[in-house]
N, CA and C atoms as a LAMMPS dump frame, in Angstrom:
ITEM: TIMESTEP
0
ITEM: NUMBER OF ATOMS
609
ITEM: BOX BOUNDS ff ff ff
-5.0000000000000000e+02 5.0000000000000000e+02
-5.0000000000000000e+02 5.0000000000000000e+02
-5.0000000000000000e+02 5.0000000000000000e+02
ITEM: ATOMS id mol type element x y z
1 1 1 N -178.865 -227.205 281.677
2 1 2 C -178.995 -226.527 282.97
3 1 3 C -179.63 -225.147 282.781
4 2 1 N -180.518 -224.964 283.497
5 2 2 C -181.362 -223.883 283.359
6 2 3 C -180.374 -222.333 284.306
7 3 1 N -180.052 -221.537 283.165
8 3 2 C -179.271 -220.324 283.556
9 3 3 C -180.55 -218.868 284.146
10 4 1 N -180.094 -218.791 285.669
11 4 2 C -181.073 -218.192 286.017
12 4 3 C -181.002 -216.97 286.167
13 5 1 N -181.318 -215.824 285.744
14 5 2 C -180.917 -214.432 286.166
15 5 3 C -181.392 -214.085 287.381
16 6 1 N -180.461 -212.83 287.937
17 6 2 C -180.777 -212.573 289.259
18 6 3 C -181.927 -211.881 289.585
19 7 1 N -182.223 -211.219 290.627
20 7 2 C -183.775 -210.774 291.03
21 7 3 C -183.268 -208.797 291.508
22 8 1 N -183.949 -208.298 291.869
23 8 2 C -183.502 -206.834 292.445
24 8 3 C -184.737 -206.883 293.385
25 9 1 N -184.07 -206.952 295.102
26 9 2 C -184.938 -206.832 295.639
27 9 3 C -184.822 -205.442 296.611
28 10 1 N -185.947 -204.952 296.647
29 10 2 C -185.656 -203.489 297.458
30 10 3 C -186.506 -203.509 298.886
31 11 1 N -185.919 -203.445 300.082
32 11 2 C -186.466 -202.735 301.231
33 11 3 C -186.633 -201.973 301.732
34 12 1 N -187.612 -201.463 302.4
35 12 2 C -187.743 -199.783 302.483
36 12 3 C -188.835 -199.963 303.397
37 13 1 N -188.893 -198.304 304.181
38 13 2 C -189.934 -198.987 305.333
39 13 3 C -189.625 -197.198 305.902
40 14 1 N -190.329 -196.765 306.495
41 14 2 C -190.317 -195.411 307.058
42 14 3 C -188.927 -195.146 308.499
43 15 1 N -188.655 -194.196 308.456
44 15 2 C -187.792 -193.658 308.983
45 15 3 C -187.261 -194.697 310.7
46 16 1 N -186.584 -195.055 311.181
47 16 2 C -186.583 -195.16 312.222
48 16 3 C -187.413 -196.81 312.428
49 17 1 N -187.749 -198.186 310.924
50 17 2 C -188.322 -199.383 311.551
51 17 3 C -187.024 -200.303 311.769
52 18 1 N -186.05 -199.914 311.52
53 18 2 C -184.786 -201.014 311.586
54 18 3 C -183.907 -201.505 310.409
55 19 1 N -184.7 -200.648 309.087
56 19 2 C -183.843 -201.542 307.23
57 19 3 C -182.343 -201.415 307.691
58 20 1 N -181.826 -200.555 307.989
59 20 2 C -180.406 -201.097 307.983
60 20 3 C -179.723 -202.348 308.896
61 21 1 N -180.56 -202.185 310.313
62 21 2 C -180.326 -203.678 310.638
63 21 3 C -180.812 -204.877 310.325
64 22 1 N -181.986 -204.844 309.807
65 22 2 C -182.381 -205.991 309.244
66 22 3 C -181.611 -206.371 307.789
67 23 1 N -181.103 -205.76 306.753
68 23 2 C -180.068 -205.711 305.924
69 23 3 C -178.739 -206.138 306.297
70 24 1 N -178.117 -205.596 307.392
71 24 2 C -177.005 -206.335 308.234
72 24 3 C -177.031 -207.377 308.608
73 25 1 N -178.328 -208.301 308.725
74 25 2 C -178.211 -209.249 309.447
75 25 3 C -178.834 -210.458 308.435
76 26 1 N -179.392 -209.687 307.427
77 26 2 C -179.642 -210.681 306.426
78 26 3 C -178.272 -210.715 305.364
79 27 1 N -177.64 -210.161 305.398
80 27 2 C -176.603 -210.042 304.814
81 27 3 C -175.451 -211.337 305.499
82 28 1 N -175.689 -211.219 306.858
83 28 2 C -174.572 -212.274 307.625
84 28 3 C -175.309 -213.756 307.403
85 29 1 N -176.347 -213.785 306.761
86 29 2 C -176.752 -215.161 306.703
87 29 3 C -176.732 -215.791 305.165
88 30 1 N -176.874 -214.552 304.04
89 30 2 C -177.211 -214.704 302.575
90 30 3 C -175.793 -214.526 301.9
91 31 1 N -174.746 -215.16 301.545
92 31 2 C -174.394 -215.027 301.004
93 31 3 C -173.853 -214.69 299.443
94 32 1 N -175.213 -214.654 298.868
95 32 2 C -175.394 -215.087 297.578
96 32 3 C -176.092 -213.206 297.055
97 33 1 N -176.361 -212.581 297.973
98 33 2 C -176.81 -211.246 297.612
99 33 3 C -175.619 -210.563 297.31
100 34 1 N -176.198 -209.364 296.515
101 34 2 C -175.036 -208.518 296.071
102 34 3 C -175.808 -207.271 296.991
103 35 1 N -174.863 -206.043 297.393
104 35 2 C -175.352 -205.299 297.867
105 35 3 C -175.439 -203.867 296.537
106 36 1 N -176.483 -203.029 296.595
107 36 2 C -176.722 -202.171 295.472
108 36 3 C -175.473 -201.011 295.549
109 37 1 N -174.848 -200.929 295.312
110 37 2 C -173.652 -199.927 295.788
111 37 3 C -174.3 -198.422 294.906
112 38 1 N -174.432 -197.399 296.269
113 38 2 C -174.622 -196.249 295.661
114 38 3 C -174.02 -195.321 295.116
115 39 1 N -174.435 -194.265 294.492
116 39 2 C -173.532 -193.359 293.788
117 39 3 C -173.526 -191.942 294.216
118 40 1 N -172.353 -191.169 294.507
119 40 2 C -172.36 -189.467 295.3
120 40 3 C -171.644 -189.149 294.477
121 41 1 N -171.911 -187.629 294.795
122 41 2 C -170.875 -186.514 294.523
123 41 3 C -170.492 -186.368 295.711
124 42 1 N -170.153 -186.806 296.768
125 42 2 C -169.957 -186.273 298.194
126 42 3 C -168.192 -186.804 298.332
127 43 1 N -167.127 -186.252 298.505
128 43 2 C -165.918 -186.364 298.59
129 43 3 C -165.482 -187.97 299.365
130 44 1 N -164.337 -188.788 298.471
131 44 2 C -164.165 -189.675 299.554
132 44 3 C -163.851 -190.041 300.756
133 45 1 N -164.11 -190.446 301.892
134 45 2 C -163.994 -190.548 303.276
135 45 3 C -162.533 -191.639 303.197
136 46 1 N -161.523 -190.969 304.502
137 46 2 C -160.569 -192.043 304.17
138 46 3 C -161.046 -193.517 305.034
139 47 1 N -160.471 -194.831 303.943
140 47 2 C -160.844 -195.829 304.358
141 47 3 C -161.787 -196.448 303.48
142 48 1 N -162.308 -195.552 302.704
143 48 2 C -163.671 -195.638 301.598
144 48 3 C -163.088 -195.98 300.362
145 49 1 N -163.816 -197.422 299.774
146 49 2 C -163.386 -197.667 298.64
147 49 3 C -163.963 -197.425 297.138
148 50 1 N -163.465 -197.418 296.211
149 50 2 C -164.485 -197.022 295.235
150 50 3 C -165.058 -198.207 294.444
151 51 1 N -166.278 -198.075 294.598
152 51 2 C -166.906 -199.796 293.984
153 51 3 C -167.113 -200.584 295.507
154 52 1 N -167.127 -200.155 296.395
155 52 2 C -167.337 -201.134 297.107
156 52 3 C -168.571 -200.116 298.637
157 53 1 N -167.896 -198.954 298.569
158 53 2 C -168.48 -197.444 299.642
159 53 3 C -169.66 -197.182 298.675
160 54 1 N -168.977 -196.61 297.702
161 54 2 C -169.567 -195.337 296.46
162 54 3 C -169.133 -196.017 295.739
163 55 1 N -169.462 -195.471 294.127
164 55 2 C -169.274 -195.164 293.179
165 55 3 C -168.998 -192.818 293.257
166 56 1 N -167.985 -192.717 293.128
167 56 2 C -167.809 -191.701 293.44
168 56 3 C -167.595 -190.811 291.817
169 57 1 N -168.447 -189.528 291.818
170 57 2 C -168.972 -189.254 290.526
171 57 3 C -168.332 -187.907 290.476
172 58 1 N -168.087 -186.625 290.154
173 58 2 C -168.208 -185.344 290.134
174 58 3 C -170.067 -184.881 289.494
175 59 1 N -169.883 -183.88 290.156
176 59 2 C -171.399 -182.988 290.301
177 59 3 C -172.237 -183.113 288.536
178 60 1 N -171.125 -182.739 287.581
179 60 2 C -171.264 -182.824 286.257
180 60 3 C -171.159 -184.003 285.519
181 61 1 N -170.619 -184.853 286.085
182 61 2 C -171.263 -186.3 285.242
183 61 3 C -172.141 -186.859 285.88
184 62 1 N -172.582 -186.734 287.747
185 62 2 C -173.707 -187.204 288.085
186 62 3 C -175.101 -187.008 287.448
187 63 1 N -175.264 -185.889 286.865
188 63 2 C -176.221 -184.502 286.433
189 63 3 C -176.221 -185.059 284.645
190 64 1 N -175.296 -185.896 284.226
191 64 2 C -175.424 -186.349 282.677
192 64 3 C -175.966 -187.64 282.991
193 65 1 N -175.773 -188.201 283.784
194 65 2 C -176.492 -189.911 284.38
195 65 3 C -177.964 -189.497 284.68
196 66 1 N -178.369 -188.062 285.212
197 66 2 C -179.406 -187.902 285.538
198 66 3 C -180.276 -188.134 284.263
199 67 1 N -179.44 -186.59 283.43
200 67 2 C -180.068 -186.769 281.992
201 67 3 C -180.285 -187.725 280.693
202 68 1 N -179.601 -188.804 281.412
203 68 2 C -179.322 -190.079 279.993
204 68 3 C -180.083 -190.754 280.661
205 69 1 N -180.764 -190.112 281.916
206 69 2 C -181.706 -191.887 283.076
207 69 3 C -181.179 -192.996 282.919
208 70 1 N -179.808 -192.757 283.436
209 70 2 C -178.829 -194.016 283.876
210 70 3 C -178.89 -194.063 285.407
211 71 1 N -180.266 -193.84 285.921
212 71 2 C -179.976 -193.958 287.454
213 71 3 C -181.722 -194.427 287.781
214 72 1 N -181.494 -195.726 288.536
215 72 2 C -182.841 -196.169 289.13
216 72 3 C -183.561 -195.108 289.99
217 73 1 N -183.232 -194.015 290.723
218 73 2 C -183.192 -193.657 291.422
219 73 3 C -182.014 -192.179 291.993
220 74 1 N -182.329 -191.376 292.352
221 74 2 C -182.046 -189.905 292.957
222 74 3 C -182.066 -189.354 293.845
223 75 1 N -181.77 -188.625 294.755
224 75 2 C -181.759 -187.256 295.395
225 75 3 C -180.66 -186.62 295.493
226 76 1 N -180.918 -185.407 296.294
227 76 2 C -180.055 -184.587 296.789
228 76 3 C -180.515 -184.443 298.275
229 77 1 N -179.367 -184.245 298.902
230 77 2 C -179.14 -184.091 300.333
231 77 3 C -177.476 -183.677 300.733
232 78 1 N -178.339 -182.34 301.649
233 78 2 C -177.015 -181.457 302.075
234 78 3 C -175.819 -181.549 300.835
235 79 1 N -176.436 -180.711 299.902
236 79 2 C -175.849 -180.385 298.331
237 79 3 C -174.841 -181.582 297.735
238 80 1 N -175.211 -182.623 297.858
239 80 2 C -174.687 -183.762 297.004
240 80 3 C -176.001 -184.615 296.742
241 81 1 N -175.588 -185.364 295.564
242 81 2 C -176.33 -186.051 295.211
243 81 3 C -175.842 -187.538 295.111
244 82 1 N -176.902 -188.447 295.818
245 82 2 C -177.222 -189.373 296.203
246 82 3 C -177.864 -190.452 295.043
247 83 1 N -177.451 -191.622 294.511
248 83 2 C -178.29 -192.374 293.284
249 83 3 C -177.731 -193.685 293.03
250 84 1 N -178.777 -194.682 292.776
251 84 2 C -178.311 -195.891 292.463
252 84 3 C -178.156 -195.89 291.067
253 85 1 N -176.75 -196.634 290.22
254 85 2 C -177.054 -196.442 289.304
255 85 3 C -177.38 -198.122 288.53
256 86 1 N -178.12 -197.586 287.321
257 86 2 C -178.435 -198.685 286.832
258 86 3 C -177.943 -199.778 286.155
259 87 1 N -176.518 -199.559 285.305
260 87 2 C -175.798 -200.277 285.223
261 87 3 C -175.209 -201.588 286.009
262 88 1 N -175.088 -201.056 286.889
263 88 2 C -174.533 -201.967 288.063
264 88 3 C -175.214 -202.704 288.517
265 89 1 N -176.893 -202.815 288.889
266 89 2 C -177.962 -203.721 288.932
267 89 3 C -178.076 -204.314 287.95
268 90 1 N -178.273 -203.852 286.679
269 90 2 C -178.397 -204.812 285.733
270 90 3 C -177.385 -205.846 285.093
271 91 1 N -176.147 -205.259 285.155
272 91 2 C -174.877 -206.281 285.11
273 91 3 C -174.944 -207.417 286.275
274 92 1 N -175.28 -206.814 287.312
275 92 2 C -175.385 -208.298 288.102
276 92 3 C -176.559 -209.058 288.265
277 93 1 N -177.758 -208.657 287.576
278 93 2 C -178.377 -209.621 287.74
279 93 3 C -178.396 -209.761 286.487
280 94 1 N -178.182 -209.889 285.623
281 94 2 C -177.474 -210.491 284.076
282 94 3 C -176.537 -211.74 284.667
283 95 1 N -175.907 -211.363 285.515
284 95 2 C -174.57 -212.644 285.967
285 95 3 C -175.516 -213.273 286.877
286 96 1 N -176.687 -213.265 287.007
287 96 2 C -177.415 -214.489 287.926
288 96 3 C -177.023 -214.551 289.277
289 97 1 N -176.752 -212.596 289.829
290 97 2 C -176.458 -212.627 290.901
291 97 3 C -178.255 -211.911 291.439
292 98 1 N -178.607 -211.87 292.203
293 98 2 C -179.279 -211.189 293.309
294 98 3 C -178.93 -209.738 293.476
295 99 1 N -179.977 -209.013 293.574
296 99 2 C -178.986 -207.361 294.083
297 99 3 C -180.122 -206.903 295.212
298 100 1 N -179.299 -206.623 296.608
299 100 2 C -180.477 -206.372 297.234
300 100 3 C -180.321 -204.412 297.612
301 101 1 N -181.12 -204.008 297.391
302 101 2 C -181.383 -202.337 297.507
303 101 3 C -182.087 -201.929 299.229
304 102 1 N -181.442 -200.885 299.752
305 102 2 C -182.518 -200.883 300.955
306 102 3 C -182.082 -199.466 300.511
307 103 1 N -183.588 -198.766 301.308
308 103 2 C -184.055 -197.392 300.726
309 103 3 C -184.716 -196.82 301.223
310 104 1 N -185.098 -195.395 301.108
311 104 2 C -186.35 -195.013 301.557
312 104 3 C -187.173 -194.836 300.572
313 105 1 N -188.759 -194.31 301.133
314 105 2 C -190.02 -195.015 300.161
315 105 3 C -189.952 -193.877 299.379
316 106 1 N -189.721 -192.727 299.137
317 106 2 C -189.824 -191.917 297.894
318 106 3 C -188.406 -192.87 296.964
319 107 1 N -187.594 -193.208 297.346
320 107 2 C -186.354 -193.535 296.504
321 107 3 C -187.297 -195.044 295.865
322 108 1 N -187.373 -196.002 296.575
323 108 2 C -188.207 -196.56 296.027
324 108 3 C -189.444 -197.082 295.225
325 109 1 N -190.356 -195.621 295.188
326 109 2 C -191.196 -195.645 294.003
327 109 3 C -190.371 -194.975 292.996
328 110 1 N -189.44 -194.461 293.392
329 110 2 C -189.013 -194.019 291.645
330 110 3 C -188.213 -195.199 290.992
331 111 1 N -187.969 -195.801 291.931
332 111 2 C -186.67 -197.288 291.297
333 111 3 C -187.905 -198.225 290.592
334 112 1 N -189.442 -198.403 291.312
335 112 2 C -190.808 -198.768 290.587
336 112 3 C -190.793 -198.582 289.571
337 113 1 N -190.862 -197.129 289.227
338 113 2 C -191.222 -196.193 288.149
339 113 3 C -189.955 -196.83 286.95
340 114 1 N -188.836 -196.523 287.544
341 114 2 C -187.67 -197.027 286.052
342 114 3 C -187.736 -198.609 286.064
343 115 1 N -187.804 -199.483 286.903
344 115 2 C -187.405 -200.833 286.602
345 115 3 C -188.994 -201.366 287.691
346 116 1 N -189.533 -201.92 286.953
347 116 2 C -190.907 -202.282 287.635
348 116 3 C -191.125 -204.376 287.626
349 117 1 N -189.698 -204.506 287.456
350 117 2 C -189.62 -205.7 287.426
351 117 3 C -189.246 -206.734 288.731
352 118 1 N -188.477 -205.101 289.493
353 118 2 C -188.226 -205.688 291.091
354 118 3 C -189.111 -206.177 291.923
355 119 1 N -188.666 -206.531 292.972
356 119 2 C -189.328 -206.891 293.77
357 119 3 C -189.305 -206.361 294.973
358 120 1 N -190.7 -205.52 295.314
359 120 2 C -190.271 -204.512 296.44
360 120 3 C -191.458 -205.087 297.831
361 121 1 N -190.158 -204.999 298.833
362 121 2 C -190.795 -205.466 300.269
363 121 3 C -190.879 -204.304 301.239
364 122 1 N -191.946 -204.17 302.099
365 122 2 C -192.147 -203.099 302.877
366 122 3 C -192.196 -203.812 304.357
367 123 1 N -191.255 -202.847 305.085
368 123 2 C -190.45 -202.709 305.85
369 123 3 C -191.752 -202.23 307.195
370 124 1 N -192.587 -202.76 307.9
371 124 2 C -193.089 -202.359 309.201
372 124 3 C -193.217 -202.138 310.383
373 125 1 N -192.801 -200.928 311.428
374 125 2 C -192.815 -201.222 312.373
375 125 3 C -194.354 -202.311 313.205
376 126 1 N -193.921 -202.815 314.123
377 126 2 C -195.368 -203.439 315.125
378 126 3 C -196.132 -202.027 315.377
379 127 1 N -196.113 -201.001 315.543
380 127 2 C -196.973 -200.185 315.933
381 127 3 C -196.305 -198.999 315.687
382 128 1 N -197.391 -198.032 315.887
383 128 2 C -196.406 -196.243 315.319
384 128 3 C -195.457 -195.641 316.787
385 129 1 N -196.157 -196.61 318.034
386 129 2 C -195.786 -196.27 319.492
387 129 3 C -194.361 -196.515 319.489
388 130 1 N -194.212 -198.008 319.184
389 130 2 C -193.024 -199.152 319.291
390 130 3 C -192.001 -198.115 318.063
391 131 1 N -192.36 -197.35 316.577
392 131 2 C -191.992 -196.516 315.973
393 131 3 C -191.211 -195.48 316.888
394 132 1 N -191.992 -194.36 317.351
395 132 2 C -191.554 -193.666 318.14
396 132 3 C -190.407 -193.979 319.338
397 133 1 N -190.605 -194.76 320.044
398 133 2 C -189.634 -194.953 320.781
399 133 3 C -187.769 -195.473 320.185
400 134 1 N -188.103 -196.392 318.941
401 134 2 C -187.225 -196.616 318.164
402 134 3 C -186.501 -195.063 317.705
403 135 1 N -186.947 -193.875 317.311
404 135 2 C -186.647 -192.538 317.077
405 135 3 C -185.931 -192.007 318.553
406 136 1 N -186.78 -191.793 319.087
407 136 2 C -186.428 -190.909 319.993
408 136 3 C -185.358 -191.721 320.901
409 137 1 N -185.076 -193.462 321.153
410 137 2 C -183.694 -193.87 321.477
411 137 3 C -182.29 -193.498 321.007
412 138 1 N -182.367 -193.17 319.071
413 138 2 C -181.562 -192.583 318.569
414 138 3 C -181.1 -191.111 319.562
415 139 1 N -181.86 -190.393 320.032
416 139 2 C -180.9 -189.523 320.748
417 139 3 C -180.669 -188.363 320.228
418 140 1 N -180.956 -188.24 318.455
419 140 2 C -180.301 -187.123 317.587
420 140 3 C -181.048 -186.339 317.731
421 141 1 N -182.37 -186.463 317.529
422 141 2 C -183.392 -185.479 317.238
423 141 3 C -184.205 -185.312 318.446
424 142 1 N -184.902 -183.203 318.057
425 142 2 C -185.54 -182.934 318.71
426 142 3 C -186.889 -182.969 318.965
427 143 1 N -187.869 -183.224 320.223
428 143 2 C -189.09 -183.985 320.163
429 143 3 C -190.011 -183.098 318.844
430 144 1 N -189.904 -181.882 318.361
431 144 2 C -190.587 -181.26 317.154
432 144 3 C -190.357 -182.264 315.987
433 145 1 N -188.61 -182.689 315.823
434 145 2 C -188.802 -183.617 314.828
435 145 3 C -188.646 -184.902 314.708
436 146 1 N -189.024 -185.217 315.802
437 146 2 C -189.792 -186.882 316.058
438 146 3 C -190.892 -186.901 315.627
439 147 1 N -191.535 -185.712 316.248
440 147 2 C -192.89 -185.815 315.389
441 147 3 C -193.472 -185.238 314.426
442 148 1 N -192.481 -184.587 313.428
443 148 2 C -192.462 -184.534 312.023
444 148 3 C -192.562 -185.862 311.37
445 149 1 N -191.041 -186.89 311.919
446 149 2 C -190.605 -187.912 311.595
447 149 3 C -192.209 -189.012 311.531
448 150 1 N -192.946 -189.024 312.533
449 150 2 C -193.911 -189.725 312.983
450 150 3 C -195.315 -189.206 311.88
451 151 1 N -195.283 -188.481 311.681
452 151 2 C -196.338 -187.868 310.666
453 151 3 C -195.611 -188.77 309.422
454 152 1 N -194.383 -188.413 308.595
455 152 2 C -193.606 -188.415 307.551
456 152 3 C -193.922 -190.083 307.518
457 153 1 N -193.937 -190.91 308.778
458 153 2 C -193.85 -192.487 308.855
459 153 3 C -195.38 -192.981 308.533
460 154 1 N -196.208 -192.249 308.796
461 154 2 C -197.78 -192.509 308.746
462 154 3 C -198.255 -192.518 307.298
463 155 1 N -197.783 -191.198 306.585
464 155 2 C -197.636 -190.663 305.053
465 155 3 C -196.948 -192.431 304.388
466 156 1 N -196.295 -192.654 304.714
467 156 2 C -195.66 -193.593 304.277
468 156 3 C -196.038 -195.191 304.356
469 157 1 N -196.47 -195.416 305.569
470 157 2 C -196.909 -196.393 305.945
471 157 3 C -198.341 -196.369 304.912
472 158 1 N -199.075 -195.388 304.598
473 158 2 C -200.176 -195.831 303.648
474 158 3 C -200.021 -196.251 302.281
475 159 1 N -198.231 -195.99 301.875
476 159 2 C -198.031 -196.361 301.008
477 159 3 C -197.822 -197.737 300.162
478 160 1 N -197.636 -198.414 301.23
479 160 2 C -197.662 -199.632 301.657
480 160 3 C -198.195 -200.462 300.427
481 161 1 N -199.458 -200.154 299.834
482 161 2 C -200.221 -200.599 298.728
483 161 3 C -199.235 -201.047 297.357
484 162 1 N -198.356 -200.133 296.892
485 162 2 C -197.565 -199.93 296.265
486 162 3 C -196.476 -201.409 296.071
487 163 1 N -196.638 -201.913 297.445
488 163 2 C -194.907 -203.077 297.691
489 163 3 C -195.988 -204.387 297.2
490 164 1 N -195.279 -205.655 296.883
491 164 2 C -195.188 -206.854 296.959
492 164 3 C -195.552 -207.629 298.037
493 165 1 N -194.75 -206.899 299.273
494 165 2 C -194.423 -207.871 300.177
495 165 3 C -194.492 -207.014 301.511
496 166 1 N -194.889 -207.709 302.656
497 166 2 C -195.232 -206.774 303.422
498 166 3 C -194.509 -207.086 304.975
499 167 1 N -193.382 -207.132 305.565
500 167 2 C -192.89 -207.795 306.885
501 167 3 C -192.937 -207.012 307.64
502 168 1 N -193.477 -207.288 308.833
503 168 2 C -193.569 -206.595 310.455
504 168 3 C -191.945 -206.583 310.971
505 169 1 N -191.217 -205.638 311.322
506 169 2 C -190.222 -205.872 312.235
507 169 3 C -190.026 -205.804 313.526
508 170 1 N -190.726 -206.76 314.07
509 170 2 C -191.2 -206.818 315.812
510 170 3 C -190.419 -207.736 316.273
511 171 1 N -189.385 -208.495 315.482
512 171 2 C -188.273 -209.271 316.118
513 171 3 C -187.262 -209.299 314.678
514 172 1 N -185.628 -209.078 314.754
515 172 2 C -184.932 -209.108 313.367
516 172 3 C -184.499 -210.431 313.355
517 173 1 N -185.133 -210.96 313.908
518 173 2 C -184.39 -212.61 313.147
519 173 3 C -185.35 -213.415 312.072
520 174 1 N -186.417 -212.647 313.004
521 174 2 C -187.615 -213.365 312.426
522 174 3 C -188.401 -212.519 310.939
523 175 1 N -187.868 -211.393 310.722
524 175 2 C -188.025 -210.352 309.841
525 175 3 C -187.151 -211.023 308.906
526 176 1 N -185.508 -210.944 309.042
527 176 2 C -185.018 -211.655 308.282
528 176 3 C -185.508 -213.024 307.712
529 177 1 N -185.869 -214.168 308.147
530 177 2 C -186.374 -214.962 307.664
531 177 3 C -187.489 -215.338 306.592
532 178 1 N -188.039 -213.925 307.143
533 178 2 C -189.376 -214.198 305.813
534 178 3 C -188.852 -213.682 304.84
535 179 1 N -187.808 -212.613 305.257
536 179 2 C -187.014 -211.701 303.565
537 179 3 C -186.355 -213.146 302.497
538 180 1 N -185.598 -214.132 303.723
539 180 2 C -185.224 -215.158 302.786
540 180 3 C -186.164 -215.93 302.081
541 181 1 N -187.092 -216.038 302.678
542 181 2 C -188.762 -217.386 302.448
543 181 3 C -189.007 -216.244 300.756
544 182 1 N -189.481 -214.79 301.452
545 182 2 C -189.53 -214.67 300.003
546 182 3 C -188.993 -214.418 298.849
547 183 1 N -187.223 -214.168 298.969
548 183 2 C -186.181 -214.571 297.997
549 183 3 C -186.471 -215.745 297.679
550 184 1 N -186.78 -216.681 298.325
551 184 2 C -186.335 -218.325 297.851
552 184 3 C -187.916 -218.409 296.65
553 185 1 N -188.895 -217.993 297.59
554 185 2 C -190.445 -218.502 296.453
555 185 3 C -190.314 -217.754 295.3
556 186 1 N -190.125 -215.972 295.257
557 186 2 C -189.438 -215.549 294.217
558 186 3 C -188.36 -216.257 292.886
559 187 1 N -187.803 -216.739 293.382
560 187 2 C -186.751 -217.637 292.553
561 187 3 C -187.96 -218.842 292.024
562 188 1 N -188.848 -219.182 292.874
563 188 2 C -189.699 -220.685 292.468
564 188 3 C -190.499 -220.502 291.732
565 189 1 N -190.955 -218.709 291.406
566 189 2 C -192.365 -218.54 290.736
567 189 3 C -192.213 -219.447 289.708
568 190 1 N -193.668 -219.342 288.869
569 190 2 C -194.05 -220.146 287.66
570 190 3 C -193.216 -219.445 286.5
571 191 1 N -193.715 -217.909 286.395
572 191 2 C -193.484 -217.444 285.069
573 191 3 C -191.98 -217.158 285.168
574 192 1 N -191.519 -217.371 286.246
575 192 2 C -189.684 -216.897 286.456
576 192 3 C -189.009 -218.254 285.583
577 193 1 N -189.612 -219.274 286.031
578 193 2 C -188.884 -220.842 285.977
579 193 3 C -189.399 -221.275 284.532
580 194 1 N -190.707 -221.043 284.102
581 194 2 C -190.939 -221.498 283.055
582 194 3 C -190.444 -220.673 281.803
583 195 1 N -189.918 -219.197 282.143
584 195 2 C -189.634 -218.637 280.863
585 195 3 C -188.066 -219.034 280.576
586 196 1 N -187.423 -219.677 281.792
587 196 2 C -185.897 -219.745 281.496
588 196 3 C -186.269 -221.122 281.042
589 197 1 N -186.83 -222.168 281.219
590 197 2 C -187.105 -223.482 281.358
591 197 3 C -187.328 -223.142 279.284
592 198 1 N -188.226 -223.041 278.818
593 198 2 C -188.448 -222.523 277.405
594 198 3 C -187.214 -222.366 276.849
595 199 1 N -186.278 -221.704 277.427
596 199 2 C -184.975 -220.824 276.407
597 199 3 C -184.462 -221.723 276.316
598 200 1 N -184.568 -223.003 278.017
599 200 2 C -183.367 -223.998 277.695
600 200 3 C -183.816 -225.127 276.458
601 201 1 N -185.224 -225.276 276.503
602 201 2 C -186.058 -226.136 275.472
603 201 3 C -185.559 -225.859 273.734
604 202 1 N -185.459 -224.303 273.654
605 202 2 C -184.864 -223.713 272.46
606 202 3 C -183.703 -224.08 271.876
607 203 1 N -182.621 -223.972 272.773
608 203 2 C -181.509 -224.168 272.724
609 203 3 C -181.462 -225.83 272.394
């Protein structure tokens, strides 16, 4: 029986196209994904578990993970720091689980940059209009930084070159679906199937 390791797939898509709902809702259909659990220095929230919320770090061992590049990925925001770490992706897809990452696109070329083996899908709104209105329904922000936000989404959207995979989110059911179509062909490639197919020949 051919033992298959898992995949790391990352979504990401500019501010305001829907990754967290489309993640929610591919999540209620995929059972078989692991979700990337992130890592803070930011205090625990009650109700918040550890290993399952966060991985919850102090400031000084986050900052030694930085320096040993035990982390796919980084920032800081409003003085904590924010990071996937790498251990935890690679243990599960060692166990022939799936790990799915959703992100934004600077977090995601650096997760490129350390592990270039993933598989990264970009996240599109139907238009920068259909964009905007998605922002400014949120309610939070002021029209100056909507259209910061809208510049910041354009910057991004050219980045586009960079991903694998490219899905419009102009309906989430139908967004979801192609995320599964291309989990499933992913799993079918040639060089995925034939290099485990070999080990089992070895053995």
């Amino acid at each position: 029986m051919i033992e298959e390791k898992g995949i790391l797939f990352v979504l990401s898509g500019p501010s305001g196209v829907g990754k967290g709902t489309v993640r929610e809702r591919l999540f209620e259909r995929e059972d078989q994904l692991k979700y990337s659990v992130s890592m803070t220095t930011r205090s625990k929230r009650p109700g918040e578990v550890e290993g399952e919320d966060y991985f919850y770090r102090s400031k000084e061992a986050f900052e030694d993970l930085i320096e040993r590049g035990e982390l796919l990925e980084h920032a800081e925001y409003v003085d904590n720091y924010y990071g996937t770490p790498k251990k935890y992706v690679l243990d599960t897809i060692e166990a022939g689980d799936d790990v799915f990452l959703e992100i934004e696109v600077q977090g995601a070329m650096q997760v490129k940059e350390n592990f270039s083996e993933g598989i990264f899908i970009f996240l599109l709104p139907p238009n920068l209009e259909e964009l905007k209105d998605r922002i400014v329904k949120r309610g939070t922000e002021s029209e100056e930084l909507v259209l910061n936000r809208l510049k910041e989404a354009e910057k991004e959207i050219n980045m586009m070159d960079a991903y694998d995979y490219v899905v419009v989110n102009d309906d989430v059911d139908q967004a979801v679906s192609k995320i599964q179509a291309i989990i499933t062909s992913e799993h079918c490639k040639r060089e995925r199937v034939s290099q485990q197919y070999k080990q089992l020949l070895k053995g």
